[in-house]
Backbone of each chain as nested JSON, in Angstrom:
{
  "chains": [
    {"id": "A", "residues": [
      {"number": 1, "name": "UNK", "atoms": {"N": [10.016, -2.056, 0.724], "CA": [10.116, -1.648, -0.684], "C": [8.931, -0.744, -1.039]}},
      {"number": 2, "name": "UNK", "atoms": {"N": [9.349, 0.23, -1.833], "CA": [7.914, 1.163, -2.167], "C": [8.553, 1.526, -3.479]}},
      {"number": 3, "name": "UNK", "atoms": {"N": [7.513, 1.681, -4.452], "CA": [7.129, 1.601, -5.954], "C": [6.52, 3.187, -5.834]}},
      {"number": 4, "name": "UNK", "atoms": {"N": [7.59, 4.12, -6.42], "CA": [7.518, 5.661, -7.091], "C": [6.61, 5.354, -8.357]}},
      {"number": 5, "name": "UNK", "atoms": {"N": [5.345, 6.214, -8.37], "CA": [5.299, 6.144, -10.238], "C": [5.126, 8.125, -10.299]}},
      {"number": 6, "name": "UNK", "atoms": {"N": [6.267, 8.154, -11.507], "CA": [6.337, 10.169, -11.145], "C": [5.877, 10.043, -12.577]}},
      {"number": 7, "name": "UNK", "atoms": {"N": [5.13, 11.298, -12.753], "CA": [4.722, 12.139, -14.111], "C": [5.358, 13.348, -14.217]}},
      {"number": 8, "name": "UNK", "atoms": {"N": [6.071, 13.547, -14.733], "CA": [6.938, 15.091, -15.475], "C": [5.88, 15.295, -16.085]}},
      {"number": 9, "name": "UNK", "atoms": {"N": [5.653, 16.858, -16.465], "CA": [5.006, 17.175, -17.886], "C": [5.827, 18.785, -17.432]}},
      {"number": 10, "name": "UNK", "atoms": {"N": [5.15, 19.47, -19.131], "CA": [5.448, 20.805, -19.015], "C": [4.445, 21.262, -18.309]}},
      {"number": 11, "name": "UNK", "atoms": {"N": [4.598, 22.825, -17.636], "CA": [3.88, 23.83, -17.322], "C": [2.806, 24.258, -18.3]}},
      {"number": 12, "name": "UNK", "atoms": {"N": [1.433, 23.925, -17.951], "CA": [0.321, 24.091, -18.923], "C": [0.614, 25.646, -19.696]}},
      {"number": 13, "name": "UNK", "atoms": {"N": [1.623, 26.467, -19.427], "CA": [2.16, 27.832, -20.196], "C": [3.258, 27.806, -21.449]}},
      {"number": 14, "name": "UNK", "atoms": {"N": [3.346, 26.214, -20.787], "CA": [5.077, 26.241, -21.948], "C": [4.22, 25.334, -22.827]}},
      {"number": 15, "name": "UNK", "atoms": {"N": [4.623, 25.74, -24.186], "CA": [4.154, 25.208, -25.671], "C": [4.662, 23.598, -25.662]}},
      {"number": 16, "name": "UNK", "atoms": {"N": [4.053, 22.532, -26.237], "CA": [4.058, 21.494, -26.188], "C": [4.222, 20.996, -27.782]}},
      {"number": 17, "name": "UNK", "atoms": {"N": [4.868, 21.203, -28.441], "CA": [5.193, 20.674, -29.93], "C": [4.864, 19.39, -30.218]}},
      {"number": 18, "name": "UNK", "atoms": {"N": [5.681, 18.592, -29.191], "CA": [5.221, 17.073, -29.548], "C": [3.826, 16.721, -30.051]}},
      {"number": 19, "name": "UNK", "atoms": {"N": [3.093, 17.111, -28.209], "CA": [1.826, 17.127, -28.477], "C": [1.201, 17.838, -29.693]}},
      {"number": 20, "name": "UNK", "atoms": {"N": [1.136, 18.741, -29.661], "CA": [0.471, 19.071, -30.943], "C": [0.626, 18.486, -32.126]}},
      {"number": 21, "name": "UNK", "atoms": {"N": [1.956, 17.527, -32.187], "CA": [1.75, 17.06, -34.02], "C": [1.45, 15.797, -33.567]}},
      {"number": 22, "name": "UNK", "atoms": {"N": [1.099, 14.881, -32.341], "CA": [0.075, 13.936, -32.291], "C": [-0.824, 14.541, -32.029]}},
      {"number": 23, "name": "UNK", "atoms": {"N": [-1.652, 15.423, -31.716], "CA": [-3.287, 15.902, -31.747], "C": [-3.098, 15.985, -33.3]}},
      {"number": 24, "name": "UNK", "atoms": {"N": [-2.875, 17.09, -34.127], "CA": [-2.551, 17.156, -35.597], "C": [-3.126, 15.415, -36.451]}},
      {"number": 25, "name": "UNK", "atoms": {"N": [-1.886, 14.907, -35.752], "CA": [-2.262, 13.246, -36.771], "C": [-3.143, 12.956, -36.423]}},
      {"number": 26, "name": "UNK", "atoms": {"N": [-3.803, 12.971, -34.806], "CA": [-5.25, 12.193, -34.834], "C": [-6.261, 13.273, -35.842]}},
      {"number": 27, "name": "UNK", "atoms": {"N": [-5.932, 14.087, -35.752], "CA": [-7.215, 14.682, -36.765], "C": [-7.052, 14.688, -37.99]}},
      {"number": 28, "name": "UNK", "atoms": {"N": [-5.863, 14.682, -38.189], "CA": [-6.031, 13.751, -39.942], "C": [-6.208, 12.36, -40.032]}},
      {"number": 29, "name": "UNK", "atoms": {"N": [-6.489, 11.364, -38.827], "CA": [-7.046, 10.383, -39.226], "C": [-8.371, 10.42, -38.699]}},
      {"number": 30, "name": "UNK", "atoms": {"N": [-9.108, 11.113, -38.634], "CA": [-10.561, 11.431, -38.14], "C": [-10.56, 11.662, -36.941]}},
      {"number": 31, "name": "UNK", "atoms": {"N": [-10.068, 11.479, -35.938], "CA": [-10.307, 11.463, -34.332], "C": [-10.672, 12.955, -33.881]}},
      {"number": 32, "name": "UNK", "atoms": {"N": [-11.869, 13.652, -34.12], "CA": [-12.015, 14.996, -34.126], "C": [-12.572, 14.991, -32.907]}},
      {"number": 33, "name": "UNK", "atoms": {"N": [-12.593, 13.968, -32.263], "CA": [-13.146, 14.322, -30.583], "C": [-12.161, 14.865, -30.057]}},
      {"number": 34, "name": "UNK", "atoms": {"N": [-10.739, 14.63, -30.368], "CA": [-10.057, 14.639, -29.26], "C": [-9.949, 17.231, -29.339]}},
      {"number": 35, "name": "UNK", "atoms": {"N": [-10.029, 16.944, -28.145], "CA": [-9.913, 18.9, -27.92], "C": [-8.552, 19.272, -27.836]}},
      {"number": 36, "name": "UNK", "atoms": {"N": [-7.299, 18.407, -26.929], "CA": [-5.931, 18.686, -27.012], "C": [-5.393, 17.598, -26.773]}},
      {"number": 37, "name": "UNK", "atoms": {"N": [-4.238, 17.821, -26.615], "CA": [-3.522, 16.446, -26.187], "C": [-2.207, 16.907, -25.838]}},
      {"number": 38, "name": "UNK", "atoms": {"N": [-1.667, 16.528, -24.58], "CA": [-0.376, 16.99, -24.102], "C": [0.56, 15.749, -23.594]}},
      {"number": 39, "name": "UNK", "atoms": {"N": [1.877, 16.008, -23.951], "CA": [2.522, 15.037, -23.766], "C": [3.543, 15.049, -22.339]}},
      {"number": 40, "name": "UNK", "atoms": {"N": [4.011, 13.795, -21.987], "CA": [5.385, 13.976, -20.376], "C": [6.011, 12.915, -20.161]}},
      {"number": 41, "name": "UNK", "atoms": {"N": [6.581, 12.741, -19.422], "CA": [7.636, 11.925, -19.048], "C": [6.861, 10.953, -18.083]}},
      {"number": 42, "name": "UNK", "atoms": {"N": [7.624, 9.709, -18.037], "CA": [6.713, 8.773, -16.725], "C": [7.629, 8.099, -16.224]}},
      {"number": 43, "name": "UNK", "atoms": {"N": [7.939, 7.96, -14.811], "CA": [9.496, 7.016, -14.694], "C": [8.502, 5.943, -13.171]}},
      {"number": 44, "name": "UNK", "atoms": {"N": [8.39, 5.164, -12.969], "CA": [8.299, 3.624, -12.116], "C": [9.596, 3.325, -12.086]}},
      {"number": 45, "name": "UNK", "atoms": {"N": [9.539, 3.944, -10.359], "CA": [11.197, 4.075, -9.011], "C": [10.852, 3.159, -7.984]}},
      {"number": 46, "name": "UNK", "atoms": {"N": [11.949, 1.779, -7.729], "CA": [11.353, 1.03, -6.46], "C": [12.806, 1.027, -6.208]}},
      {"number": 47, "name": "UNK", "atoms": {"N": [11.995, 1.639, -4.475], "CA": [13.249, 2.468, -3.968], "C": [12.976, 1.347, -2.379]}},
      {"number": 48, "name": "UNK", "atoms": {"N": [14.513, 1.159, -1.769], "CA": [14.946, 0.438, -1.161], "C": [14.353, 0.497, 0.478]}},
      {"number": 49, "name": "UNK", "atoms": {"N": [13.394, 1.577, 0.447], "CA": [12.816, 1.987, 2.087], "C": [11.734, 1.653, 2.069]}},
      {"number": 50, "name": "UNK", "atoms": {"N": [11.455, 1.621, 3.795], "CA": [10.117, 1.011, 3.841], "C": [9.543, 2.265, 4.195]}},
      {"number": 51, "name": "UNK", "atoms": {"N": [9.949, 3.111, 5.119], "CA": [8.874, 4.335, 5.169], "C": [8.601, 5.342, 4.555]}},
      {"number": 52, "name": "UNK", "atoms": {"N": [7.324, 5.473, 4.387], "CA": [6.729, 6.238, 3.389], "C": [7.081, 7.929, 3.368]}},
      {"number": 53, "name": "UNK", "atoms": {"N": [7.143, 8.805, 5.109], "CA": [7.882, 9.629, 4.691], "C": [8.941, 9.639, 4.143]}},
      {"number": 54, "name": "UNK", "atoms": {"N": [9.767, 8.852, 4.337], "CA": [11.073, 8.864, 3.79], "C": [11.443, 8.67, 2.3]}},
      {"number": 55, "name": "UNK", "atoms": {"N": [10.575, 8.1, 2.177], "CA": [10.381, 7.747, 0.301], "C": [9.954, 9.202, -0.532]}},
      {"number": 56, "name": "UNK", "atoms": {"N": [9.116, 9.406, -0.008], "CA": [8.503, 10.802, -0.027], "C": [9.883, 11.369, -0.465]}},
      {"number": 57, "name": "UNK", "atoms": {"N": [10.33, 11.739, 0.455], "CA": [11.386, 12.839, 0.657], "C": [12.313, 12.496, -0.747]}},
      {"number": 58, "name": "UNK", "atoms": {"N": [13.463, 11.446, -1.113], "CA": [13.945, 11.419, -1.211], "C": [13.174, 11.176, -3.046]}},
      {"number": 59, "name": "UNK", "atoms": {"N": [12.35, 10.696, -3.132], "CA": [11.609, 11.095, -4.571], "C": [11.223, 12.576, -4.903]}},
      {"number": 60, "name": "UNK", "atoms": {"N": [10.949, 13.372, -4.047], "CA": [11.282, 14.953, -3.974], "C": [12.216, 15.038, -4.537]}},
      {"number": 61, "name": "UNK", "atoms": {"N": [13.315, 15.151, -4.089], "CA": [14.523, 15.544, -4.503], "C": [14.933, 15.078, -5.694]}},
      {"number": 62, "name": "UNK", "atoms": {"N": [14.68, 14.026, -5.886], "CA": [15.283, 13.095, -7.514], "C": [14.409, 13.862, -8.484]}},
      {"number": 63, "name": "UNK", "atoms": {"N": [12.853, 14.271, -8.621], "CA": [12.147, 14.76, -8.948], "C": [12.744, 16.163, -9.527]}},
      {"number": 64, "name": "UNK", "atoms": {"N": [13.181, 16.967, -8.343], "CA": [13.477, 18.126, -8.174], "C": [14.845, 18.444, -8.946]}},
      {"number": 65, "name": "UNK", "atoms": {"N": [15.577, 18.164, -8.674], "CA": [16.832, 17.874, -8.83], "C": [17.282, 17.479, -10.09]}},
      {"number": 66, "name": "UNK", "atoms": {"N": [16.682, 16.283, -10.775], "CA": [17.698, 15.585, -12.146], "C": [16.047, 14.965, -12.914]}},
      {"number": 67, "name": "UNK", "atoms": {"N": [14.917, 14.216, -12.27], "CA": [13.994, 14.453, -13.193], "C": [13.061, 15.406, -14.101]}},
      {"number": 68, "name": "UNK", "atoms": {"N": [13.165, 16.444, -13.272], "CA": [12.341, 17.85, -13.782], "C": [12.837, 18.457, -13.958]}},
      {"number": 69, "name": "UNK", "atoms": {"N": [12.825, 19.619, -15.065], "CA": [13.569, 20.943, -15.603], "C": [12.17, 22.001, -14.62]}},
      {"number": 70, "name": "UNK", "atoms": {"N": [12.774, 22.66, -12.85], "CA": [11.374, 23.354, -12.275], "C": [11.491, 24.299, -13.087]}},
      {"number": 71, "name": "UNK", "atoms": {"N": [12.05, 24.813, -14.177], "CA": [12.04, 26.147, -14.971], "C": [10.527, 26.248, -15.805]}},
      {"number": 72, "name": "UNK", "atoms": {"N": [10.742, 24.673, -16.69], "CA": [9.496, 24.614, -17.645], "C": [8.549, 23.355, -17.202]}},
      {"number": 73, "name": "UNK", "atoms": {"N": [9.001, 22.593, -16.372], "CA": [8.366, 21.581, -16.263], "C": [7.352, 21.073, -14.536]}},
      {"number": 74, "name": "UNK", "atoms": {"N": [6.615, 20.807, -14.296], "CA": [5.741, 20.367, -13.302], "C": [5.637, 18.99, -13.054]}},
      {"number": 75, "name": "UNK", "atoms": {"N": [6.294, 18.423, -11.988], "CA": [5.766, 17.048, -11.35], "C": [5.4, 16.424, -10.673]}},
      {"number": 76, "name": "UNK", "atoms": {"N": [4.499, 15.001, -10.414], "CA": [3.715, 14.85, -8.928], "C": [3.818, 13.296, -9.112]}},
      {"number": 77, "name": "UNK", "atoms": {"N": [4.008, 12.71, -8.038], "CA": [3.908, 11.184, -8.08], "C": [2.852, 10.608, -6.557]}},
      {"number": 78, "name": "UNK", "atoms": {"N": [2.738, 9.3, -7.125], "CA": [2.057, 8.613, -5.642], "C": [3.276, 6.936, -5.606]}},
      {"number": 79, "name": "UNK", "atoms": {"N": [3.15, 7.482, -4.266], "CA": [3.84, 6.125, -3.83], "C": [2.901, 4.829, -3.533]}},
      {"number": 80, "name": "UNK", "atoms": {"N": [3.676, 4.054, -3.129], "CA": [2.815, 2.344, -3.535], "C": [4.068, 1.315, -2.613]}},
      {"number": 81, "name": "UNK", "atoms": {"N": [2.941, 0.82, -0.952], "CA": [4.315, 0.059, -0.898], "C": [3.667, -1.405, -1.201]}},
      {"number": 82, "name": "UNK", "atoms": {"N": [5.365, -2.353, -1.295], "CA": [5.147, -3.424, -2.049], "C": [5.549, -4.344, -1.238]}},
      {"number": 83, "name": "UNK", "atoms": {"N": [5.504, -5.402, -0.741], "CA": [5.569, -6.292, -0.465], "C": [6.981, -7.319, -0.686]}},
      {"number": 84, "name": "UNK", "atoms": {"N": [8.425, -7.018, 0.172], "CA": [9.28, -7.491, -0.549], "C": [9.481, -8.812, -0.245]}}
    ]},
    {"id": "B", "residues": [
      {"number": 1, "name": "UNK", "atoms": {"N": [-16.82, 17.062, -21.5], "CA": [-15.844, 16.852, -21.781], "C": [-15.255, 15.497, -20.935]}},
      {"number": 2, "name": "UNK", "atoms": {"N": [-14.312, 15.011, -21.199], "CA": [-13.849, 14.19, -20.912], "C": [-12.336, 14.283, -20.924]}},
      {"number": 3, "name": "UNK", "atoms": {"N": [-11.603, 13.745, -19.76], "CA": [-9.815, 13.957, -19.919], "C": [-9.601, 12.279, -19.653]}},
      {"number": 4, "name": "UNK", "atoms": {"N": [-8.672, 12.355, -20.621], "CA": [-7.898, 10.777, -20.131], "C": [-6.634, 11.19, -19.691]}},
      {"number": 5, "name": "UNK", "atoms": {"N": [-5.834, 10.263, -19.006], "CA": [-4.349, 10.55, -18.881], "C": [-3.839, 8.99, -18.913]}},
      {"number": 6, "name": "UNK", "atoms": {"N": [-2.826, 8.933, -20.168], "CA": [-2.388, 7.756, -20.328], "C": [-1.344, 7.568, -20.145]}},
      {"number": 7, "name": "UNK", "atoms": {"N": [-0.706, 6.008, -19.915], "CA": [0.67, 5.932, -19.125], "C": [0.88, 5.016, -20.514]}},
      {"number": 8, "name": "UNK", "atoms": {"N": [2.187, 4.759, -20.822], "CA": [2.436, 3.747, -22.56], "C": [3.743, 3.236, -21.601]}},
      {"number": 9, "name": "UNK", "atoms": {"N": [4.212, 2.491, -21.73], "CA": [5.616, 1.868, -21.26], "C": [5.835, 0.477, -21.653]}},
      {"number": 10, "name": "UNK", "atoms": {"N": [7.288, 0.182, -21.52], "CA": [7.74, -1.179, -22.298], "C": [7.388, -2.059, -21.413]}},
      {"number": 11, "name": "UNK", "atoms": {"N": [7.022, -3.411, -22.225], "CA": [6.64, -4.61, -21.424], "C": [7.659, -4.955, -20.722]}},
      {"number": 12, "name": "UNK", "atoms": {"N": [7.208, -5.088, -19.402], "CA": [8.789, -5.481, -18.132], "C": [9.495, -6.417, -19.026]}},
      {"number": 13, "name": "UNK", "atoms": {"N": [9.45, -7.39, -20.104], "CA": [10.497, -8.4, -20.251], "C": [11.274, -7.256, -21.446]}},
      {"number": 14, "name": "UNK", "atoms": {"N": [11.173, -6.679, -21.519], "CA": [12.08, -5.414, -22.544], "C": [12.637, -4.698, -22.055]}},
      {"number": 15, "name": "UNK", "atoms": {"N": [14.291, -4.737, -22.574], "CA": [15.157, -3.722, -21.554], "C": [14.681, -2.395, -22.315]}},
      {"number": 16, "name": "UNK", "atoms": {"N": [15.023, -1.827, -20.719], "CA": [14.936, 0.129, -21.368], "C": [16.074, 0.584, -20.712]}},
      {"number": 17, "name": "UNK", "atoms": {"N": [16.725, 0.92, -21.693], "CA": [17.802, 1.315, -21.798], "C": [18.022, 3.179, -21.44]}},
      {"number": 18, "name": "UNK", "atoms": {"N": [16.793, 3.201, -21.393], "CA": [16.991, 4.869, -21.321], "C": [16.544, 4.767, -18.99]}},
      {"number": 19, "name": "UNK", "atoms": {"N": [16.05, 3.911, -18.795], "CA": [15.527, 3.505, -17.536], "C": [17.386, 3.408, -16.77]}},
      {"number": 20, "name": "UNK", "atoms": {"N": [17.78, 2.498, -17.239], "CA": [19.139, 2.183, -16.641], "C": [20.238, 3.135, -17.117]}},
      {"number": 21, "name": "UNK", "atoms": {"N": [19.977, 4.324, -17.821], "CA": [21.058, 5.188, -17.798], "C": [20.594, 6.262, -16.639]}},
      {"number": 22, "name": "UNK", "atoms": {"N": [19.174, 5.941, -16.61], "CA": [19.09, 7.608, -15.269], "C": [19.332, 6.621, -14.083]}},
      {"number": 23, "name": "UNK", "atoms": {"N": [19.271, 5.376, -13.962], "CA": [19.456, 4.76, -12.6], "C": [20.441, 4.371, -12.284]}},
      {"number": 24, "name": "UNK", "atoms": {"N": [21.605, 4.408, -13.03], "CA": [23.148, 4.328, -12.872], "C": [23.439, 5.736, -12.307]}},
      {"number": 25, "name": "UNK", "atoms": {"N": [22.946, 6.771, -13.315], "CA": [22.849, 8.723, -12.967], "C": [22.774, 8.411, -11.434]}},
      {"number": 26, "name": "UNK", "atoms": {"N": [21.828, 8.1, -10.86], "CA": [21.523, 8.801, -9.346], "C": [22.438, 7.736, -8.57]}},
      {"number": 27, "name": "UNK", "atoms": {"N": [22.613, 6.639, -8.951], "CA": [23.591, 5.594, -7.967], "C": [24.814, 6.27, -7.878]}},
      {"number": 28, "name": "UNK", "atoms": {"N": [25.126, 7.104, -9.645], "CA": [26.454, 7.724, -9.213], "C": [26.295, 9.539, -8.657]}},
      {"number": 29, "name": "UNK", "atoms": {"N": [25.086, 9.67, -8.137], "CA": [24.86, 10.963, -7.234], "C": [24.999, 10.116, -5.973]}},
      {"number": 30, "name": "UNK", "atoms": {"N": [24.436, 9.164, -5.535], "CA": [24.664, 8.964, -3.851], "C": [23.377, 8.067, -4.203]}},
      {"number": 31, "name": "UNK", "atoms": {"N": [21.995, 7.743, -5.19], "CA": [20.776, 7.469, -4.389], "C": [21.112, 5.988, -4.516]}},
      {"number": 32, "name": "UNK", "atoms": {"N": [21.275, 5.206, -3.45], "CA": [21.326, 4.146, -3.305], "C": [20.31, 2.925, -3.223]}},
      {"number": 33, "name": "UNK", "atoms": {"N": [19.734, 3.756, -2.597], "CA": [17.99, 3.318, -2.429], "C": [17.12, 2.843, -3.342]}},
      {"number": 34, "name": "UNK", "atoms": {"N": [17.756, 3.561, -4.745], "CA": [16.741, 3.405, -5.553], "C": [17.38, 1.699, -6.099]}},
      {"number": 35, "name": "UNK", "atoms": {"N": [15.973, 0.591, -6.096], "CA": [16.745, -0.612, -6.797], "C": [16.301, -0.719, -8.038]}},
      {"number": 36, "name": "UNK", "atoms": {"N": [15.223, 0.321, -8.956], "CA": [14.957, -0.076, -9.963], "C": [14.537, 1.465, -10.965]}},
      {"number": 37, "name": "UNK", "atoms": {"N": [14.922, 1.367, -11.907], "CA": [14.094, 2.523, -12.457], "C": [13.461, 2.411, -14.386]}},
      {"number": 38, "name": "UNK", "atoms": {"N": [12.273, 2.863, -14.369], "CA": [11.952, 2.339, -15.917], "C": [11.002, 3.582, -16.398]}},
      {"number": 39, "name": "UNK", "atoms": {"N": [11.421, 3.626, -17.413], "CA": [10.554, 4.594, -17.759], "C": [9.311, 4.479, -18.889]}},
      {"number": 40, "name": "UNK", "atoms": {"N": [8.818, 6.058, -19.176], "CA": [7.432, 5.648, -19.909], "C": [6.958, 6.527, -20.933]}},
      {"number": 41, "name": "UNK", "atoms": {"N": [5.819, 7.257, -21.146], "CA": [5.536, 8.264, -21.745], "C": [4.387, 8.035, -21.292]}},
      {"number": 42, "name": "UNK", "atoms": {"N": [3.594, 9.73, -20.959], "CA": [2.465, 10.389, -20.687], "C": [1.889, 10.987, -21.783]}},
      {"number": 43, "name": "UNK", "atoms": {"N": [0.631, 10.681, -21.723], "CA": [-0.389, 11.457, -22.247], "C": [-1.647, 12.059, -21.506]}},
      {"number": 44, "name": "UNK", "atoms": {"N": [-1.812, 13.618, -22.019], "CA": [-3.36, 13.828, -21.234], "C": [-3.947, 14.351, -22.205]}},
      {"number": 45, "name": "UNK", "atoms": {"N": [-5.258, 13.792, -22.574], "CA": [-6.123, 14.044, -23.844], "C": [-7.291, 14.575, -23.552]}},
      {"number": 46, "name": "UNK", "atoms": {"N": [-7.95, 15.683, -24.338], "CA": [-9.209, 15.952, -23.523], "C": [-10.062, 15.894, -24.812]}},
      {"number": 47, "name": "UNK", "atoms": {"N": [-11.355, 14.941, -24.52], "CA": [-12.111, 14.245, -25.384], "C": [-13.621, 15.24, -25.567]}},
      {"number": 48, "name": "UNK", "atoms": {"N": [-14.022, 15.931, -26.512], "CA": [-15.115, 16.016, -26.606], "C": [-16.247, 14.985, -27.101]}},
      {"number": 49, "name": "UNK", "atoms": {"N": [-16.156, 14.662, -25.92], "CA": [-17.612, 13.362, -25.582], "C": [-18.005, 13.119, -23.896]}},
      {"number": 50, "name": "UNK", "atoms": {"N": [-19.101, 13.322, -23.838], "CA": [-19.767, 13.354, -22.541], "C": [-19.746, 11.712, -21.76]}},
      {"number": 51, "name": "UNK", "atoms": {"N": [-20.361, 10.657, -22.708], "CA": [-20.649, 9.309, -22.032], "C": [-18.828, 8.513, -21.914]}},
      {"number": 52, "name": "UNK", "atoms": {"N": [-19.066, 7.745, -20.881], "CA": [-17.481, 7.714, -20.158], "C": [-17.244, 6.182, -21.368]}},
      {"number": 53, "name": "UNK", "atoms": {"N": [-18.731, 5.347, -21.584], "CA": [-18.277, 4.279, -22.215], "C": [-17.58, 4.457, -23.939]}},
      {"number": 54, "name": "UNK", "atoms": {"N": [-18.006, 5.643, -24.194], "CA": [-17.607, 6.013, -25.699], "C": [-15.997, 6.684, -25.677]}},
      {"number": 55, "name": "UNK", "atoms": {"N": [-16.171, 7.46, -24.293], "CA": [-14.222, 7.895, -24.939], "C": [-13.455, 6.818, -24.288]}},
      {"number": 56, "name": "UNK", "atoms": {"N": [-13.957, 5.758, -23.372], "CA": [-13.175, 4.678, -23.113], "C": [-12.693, 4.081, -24.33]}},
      {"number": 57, "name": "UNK", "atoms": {"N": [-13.57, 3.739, -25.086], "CA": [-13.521, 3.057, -26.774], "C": [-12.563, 3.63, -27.553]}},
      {"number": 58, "name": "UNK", "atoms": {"N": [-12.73, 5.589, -27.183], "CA": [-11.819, 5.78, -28.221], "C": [-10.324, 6.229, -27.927]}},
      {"number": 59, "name": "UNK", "atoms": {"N": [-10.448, 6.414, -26.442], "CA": [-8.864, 6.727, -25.975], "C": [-8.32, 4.68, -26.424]}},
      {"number": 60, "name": "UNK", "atoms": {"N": [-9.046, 3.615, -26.06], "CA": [-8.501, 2.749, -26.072], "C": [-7.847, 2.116, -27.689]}},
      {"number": 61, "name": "UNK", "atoms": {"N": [-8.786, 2.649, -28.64], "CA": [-8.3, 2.542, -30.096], "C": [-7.212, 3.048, -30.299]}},
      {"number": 62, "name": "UNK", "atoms": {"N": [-6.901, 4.433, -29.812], "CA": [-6.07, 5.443, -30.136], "C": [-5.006, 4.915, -29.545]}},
      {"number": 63, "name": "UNK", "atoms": {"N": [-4.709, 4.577, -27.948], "CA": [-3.325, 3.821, -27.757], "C": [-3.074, 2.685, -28.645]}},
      {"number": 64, "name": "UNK", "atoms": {"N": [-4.289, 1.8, -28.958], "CA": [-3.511, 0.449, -29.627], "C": [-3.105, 0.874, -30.838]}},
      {"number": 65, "name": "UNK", "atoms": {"N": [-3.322, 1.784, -32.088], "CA": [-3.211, 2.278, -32.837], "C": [-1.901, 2.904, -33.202]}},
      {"number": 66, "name": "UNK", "atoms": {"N": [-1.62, 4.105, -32.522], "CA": [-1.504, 5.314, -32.717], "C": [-0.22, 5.382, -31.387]}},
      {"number": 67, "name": "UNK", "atoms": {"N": [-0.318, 5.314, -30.287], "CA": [0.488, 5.809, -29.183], "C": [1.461, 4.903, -28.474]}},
      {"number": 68, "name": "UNK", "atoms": {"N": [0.59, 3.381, -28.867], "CA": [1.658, 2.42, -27.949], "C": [1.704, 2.028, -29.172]}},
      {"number": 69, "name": "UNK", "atoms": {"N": [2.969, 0.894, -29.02], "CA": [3.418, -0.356, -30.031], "C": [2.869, -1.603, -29.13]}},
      {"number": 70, "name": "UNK", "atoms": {"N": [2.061, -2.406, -29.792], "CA": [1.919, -3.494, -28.933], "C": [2.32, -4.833, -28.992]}},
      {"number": 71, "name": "UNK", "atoms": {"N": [3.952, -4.549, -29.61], "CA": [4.562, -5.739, -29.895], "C": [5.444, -5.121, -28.314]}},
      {"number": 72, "name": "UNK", "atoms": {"N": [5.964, -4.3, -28.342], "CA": [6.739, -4.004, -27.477], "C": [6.152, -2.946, -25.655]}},
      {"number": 73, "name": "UNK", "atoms": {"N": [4.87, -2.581, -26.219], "CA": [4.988, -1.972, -25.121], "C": [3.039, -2.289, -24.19]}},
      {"number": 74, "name": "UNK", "atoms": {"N": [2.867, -1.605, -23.509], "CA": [1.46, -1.707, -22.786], "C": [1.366, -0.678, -22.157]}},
      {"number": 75, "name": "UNK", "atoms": {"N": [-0.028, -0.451, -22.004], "CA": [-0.783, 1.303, -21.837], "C": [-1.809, 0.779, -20.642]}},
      {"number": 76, "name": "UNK", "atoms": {"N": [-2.007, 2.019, -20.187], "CA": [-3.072, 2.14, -19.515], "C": [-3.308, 3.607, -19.152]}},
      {"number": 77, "name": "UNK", "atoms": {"N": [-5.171, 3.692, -18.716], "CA": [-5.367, 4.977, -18.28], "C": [-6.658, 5.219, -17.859]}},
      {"number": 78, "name": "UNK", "atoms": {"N": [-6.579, 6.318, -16.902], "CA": [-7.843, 6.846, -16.144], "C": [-8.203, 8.121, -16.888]}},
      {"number": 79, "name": "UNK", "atoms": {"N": [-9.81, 7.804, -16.544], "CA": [-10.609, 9.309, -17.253], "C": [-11.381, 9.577, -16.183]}},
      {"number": 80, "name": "UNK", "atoms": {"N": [-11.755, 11.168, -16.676], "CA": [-11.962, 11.795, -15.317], "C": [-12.8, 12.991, -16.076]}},
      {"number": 81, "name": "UNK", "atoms": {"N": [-14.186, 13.197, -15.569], "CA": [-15.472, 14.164, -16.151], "C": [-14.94, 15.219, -16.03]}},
      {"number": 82, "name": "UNK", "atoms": {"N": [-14.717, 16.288, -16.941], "CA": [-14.414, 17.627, -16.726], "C": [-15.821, 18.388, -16.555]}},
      {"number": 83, "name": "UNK", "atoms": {"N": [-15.868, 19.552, -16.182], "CA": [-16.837, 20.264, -16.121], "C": [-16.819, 21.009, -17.157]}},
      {"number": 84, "name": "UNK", "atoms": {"N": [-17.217, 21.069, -18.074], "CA": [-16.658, 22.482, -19.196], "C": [-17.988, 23.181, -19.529]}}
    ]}
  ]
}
């Protein structure tokens, strides 16, 4: 068993709306430290193989394929095996 | 400077419903493999504050606050010294 944890986000080029109207609210509630704030997707995948290339691979593709838009979006994960 | 990157997601005893519609999605592409899928939301914040114990304090206010619900969900996150 091995435990996917993937991060989507946008391409630090493509505009981030979300983010910006939570940076926005923290600074109307004082939080003026913060410099930006960008928002993404997070998905935790426990996928049925034990080897790690192979996990690899096939989280590529799910990644590639149906989790990420590669037009606007950038993603990277680390695998984790688990103990079934 | 300072960057956090935060992970927010539902407490495992809470269904996510948005988790089991992409993991039905790929069972009905072929991925068989996969036995679990849940999802989350990302954040990456970049803190103007140098000492690591002060934006710990305040990235950690800001999730309990502001980013997670902590009836329903739990956060975590790593910070990391920028050079700026």
């Amino acid at each position: 068993m091995i435990k996917a944890r993937i991060i989507v986000r946008l391409k630090d080029t493509i505009l981030d709306p979300q983010g910006k109207t939570i940076h926005h609210a923290l600074k109307t509630l004082g939080y003026n430290e913060v410099e930006s704030l960008r928002t993404g997707k997070f998905f935790e995948v426990s996928l049925n193989i034990d080897e790690e290339e192979k996990a690899k691979e096939v989280i590529d593709e799910i990644c590639r394929k149906i989790l990420a838009n590669p037009v606007t979006e950038e993603y990277n994960f680390t695998l984790e095996k688990i103990k079934s």
